[in-house]
C-alpha positions as a Markdown table, in Angstrom:
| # | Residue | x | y | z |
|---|---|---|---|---|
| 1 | Unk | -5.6 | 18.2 | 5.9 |
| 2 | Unk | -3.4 | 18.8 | 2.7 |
| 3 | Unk | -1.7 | 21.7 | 4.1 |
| 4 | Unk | -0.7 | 19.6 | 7.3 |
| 5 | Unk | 1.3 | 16.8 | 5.4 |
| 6 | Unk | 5.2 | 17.8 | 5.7 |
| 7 | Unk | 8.2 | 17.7 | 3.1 |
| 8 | Unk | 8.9 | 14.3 | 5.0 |
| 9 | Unk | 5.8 | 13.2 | 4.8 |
| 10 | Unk | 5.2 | 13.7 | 1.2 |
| 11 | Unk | 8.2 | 12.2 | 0.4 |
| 12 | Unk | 7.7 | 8.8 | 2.3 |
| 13 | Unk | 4.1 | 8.8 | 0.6 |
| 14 | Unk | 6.0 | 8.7 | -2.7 |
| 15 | Unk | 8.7 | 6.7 | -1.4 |
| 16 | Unk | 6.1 | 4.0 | -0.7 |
| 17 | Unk | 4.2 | 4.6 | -4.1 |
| 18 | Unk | 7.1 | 3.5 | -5.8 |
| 19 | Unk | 7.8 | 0.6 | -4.0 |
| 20 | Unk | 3.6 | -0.4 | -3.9 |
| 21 | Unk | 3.7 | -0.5 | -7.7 |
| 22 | Unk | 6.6 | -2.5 | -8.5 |
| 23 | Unk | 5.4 | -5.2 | -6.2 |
| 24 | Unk | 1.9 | -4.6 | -7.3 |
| 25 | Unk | 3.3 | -5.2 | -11.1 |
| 26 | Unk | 5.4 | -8.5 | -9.9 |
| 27 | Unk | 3.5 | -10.3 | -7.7 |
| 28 | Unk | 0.3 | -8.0 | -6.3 |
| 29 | Unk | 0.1 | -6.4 | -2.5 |
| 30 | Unk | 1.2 | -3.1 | -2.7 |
| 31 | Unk | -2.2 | -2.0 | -1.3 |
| 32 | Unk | -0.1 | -3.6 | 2.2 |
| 33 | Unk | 2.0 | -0.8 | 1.6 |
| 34 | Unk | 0.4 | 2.0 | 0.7 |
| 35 | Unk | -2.4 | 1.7 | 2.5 |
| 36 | Unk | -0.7 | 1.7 | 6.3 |
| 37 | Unk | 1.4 | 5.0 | 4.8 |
| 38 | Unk | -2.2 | 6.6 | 4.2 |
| 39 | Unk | -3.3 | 5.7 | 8.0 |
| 40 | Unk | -0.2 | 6.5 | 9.0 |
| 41 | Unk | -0.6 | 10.4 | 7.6 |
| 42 | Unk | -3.8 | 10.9 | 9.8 |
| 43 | Unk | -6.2 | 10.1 | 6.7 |
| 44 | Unk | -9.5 | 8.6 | 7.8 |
| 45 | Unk | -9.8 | 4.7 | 6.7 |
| 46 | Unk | -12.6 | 4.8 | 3.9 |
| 47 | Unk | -10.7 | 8.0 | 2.9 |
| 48 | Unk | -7.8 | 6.1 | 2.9 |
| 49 | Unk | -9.2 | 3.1 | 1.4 |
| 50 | Unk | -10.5 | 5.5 | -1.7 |
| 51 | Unk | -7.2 | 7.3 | -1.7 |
| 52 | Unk | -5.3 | 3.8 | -2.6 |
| 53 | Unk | -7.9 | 2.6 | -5.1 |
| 54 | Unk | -7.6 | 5.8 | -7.3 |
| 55 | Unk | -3.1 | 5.3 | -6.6 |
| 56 | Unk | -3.7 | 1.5 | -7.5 |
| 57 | Unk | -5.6 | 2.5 | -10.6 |
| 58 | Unk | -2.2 | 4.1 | -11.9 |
| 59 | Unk | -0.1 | 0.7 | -11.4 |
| 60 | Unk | -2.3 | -1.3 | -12.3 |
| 61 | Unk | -3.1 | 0.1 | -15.4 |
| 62 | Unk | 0.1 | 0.3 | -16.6 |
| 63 | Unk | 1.7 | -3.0 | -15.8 |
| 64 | Unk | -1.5 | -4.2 | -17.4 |
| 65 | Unk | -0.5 | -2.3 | -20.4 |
| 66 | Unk | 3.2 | -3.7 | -20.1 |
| 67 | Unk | 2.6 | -7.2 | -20.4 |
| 68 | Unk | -0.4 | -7.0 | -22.9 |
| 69 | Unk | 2.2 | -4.5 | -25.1 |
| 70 | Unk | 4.3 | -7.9 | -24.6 |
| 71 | Unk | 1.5 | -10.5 | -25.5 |
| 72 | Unk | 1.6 | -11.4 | -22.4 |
| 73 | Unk | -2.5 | -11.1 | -22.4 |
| 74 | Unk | -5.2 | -11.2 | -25.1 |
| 75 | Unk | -8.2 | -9.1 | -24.0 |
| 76 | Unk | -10.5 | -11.3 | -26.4 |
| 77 | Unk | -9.7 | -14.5 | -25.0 |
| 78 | Unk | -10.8 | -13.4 | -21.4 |
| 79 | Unk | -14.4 | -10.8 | -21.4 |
| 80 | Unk | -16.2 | -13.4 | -19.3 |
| 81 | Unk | -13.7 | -13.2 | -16.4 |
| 82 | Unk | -13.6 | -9.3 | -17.4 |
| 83 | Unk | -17.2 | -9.0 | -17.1 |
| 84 | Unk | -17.6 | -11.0 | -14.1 |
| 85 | Unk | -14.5 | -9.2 | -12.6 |
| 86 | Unk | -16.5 | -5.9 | -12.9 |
| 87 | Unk | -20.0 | -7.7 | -11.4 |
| 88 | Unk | -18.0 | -9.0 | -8.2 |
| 89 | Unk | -15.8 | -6.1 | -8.0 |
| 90 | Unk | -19.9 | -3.9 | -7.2 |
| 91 | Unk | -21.2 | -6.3 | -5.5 |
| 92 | Unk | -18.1 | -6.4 | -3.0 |
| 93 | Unk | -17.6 | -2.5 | -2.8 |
| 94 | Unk | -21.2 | -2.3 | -1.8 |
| 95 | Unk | -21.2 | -5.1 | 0.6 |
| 96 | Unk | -18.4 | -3.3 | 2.6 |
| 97 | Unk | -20.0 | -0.3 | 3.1 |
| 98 | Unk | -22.9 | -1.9 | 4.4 |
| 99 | Unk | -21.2 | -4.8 | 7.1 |
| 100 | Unk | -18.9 | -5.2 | 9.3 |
| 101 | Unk | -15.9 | -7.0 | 8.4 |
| 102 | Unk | -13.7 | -8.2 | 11.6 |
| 103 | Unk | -14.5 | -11.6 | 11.2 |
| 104 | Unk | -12.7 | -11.6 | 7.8 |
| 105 | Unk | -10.2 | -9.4 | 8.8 |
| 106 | Unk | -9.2 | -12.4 | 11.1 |
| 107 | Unk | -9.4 | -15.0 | 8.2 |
| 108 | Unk | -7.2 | -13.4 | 6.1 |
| 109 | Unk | -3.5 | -13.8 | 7.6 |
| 110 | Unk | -5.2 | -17.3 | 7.9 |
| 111 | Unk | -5.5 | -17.9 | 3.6 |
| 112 | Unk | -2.2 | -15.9 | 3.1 |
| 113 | Unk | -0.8 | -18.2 | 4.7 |
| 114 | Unk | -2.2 | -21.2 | 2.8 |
| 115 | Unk | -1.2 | -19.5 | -0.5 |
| 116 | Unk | 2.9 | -19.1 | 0.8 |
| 117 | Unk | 2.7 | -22.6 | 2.4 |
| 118 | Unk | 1.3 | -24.0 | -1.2 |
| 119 | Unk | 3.7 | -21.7 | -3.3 |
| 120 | Unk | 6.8 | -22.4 | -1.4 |
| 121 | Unk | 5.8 | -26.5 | -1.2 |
| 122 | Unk | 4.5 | -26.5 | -5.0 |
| 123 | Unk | 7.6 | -25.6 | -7.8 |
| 124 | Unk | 4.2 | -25.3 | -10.3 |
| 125 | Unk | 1.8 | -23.5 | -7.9 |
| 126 | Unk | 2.3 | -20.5 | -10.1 |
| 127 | Unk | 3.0 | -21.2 | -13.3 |
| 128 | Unk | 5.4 | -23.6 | -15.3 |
| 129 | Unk | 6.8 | -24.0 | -18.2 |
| 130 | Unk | 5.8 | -26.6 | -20.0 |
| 131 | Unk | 2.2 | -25.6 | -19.8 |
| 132 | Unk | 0.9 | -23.9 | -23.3 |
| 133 | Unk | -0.6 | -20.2 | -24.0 |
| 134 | Unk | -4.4 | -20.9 | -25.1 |
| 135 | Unk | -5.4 | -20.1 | -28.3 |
| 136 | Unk | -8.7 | -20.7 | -27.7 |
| 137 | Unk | -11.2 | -19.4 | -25.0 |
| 138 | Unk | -10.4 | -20.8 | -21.3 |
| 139 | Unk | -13.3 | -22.5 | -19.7 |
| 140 | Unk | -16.4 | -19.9 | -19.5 |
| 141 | Unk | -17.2 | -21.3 | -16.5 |
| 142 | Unk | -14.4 | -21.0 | -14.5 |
| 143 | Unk | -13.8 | -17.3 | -16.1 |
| 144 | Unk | -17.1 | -16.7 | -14.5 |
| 145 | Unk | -16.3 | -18.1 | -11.0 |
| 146 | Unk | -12.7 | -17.0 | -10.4 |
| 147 | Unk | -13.9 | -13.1 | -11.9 |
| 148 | Unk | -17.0 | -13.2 | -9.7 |
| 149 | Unk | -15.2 | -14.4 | -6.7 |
| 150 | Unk | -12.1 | -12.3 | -7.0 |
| 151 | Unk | -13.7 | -9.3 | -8.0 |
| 152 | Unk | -16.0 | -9.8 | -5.3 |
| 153 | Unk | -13.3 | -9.7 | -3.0 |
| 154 | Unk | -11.3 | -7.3 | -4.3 |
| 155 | Unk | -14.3 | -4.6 | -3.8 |
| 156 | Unk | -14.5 | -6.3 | -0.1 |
| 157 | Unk | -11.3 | -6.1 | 1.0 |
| 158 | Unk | -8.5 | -6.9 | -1.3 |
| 159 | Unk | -5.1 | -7.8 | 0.5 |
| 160 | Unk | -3.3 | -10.6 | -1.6 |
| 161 | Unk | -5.8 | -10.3 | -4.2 |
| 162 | Unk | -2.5 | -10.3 | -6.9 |
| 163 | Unk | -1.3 | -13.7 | -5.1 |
| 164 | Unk | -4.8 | -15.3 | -4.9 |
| 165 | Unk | -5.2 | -13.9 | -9.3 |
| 166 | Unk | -1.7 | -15.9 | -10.0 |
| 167 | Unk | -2.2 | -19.1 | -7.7 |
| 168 | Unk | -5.7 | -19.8 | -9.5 |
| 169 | Unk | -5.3 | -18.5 | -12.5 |
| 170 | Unk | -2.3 | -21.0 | -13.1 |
| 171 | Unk | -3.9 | -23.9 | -11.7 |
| 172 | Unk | -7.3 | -23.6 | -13.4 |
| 173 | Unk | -6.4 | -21.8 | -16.8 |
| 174 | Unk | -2.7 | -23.9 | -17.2 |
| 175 | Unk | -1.0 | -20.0 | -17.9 |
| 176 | Unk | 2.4 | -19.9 | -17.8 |
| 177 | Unk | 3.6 | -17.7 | -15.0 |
| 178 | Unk | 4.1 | -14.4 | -17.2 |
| 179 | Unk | 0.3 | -15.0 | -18.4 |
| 180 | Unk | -0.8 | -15.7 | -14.8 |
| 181 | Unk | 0.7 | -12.1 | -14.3 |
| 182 | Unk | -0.7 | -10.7 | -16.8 |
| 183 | Unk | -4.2 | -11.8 | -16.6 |
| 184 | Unk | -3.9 | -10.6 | -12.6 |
| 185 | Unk | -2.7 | -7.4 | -13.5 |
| 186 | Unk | -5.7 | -6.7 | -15.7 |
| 187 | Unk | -8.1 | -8.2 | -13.6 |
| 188 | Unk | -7.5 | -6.3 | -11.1 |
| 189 | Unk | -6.9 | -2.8 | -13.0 |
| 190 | Unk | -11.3 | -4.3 | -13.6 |
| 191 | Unk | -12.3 | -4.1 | -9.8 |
| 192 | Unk | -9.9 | -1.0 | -8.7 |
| 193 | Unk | -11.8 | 0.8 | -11.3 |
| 194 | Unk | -15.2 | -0.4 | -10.4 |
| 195 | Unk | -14.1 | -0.4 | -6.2 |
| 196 | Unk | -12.7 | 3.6 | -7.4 |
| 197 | Unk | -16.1 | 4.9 | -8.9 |
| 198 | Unk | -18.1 | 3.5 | -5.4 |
| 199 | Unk | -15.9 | 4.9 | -3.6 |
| 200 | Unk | -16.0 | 8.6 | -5.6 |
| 201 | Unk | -19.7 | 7.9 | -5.1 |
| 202 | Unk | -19.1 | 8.0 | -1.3 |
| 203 | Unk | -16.7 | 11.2 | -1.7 |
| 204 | Unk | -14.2 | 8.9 | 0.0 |
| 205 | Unk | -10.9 | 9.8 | -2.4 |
| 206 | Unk | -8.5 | 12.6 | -1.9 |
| 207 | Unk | -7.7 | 13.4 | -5.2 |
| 208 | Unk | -4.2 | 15.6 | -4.6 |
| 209 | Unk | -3.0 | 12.7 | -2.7 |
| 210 | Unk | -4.4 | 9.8 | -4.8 |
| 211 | Unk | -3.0 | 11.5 | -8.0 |
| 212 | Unk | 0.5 | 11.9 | -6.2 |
| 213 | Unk | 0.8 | 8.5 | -5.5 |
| 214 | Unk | -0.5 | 7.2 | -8.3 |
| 215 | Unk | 2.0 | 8.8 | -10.6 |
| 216 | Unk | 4.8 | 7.0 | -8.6 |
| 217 | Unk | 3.2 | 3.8 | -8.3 |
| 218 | Unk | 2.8 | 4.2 | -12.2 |
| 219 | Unk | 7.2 | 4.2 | -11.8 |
| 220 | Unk | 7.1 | 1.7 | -9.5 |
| 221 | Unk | 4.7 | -0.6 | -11.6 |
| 222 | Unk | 6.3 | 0.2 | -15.3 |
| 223 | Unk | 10.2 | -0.9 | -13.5 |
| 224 | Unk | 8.3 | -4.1 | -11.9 |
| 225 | Unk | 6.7 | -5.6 | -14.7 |
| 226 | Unk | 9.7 | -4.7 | -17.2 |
| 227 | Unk | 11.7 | -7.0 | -14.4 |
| 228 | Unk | 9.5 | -9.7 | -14.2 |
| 229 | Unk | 9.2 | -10.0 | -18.0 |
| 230 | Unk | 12.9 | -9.9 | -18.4 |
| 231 | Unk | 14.1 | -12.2 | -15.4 |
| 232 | Unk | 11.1 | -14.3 | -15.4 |
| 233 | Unk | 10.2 | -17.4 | -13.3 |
| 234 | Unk | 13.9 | -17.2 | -11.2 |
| 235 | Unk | 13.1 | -13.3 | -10.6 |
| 236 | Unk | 9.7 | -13.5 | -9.4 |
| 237 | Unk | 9.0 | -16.7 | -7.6 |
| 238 | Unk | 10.8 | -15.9 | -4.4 |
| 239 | Unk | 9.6 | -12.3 | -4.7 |
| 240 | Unk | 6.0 | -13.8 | -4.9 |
| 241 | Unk | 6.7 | -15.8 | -2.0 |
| 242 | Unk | 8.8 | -13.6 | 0.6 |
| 243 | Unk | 5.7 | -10.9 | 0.2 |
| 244 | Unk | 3.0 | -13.3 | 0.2 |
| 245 | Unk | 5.1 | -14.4 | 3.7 |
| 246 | Unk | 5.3 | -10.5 | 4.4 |
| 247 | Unk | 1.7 | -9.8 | 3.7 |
| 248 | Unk | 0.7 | -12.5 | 6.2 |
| 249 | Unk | 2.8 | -11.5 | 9.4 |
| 250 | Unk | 1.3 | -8.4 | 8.3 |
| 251 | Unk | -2.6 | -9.5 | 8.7 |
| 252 | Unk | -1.7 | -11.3 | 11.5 |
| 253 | Unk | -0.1 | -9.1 | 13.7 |
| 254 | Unk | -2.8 | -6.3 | 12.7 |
| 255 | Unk | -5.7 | -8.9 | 13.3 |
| 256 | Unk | -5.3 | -10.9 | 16.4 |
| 257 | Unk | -2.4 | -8.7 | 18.1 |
């Protein structure tokens, strides 16, 4: 299949990495991207699906790396949600191999559309700036829920799982909007690592093409998060929004029409 892919088509791939990791490193959902470009080559869905975790790795790993080189993050205050992150993240991945999914497939455009409505209607929905970075540990017990649950569904399906991070993360945990960021950044580097090794598992990951992505999403992700850090609030609320918008016409159309 390799030796089929064009000039064009490679380039387009790597076109789309780009773009997939700096919107993965701002506001999360580059997986809406990249993953229709991997259908769209003639790769087979799981394939696909495997192919994106192992590009995703890339971006997510480094605008993890950005914003916790920034102190944007502090890896001690947050191993329960880490650990819980990696707990949902196997329990989803092998829950999706094993059902079928349709039903949430048709809930999804349905939340996304909830978290724009919220964003757009609440100027604090995802972060503010009169709320304090803790210097203590955050609730154990909502580190456990929120890492479970997303994690869970990160390894299940994962579209919007950056929006869904930021929203919740800056209502339960008070984080500015640059922590909020952060924290979903590195979350989700957890369960694309954990979703990655079931999927190798399965022999569902084209490494040629997963590594070529990846590289550019790594470019995309490093020029995102550098942006958001810099700009801040102004720069990446109405980015969040418009592609939380996006990512629900998206769903939607692909869903019910």
């Amino acid at each position: 299949m390799l030796m089929l892919l064009e000039t064009s088509q490679w380039l387009s791939l790597l076109t789309v990495g780009v773009s997939a990791g700096f919107i993965d490193a701002v506001v999360g959902g580059g997986g809406l991207l990249s993953i229709p470009a991997l259908l769209s080559m003639g790769i087979p869905p799981h394939m696909a699906l495997g192919t994106n975790k192992l590009a995703a790795c890339f971006s997510s790993f480094t605008s993890a790396m950005t914003y916790f080189r920034q102190q944007f993050f502090s890896p001690t205050l947050w191993y329960h949600c880490a650990i819980a992150t990696f707990l949902g993240a196997v329990l989803g991945s092998t829950i999706v191999l094993m059902i079928d999914n349709d039903w949430l497939v048709k809930m999804l455009p349905i939340m996304i559309i909830a978290v724009a409505l919220y964003t757009a209607l609440n100027p604090n929905a995802i972060g503010c700036k009169n709320t304090q970075v803790p210097q203590s540990k955050p609730n154990k017990l909502y580190q456990w829920l929120t890492g479970f649950f997303w994690g869970g569904y990160d390894g299940f399906a994962g579209p919007g799982i950056g929006a869904f991070w930021t929203i919740s993360s800056s209502k339960l945990f008070q984080l500015p909007l640059l922590n909020s960021c952060a924290l979903a950044r590195s979350m989700t580097l957890i369960s694309n690592l954990t979703a990655l090794l079931i999927f190798l598992f399965q022999s569902k990951v084209n490494f040629t093409i997963g590594l070529a992505m990846g590289m550019f999403m790594m470019l995309g992700s490093f020029i995102g998060a550098h942006f958001a850090i810099r700009f801040g609030s102004p720069f990446i609320k109405p980015i969040f929004i418009c592609v939380v918008i996006i990512m629900s016409i998206h769903l939607a159309w692909s869903a019910w029409f």
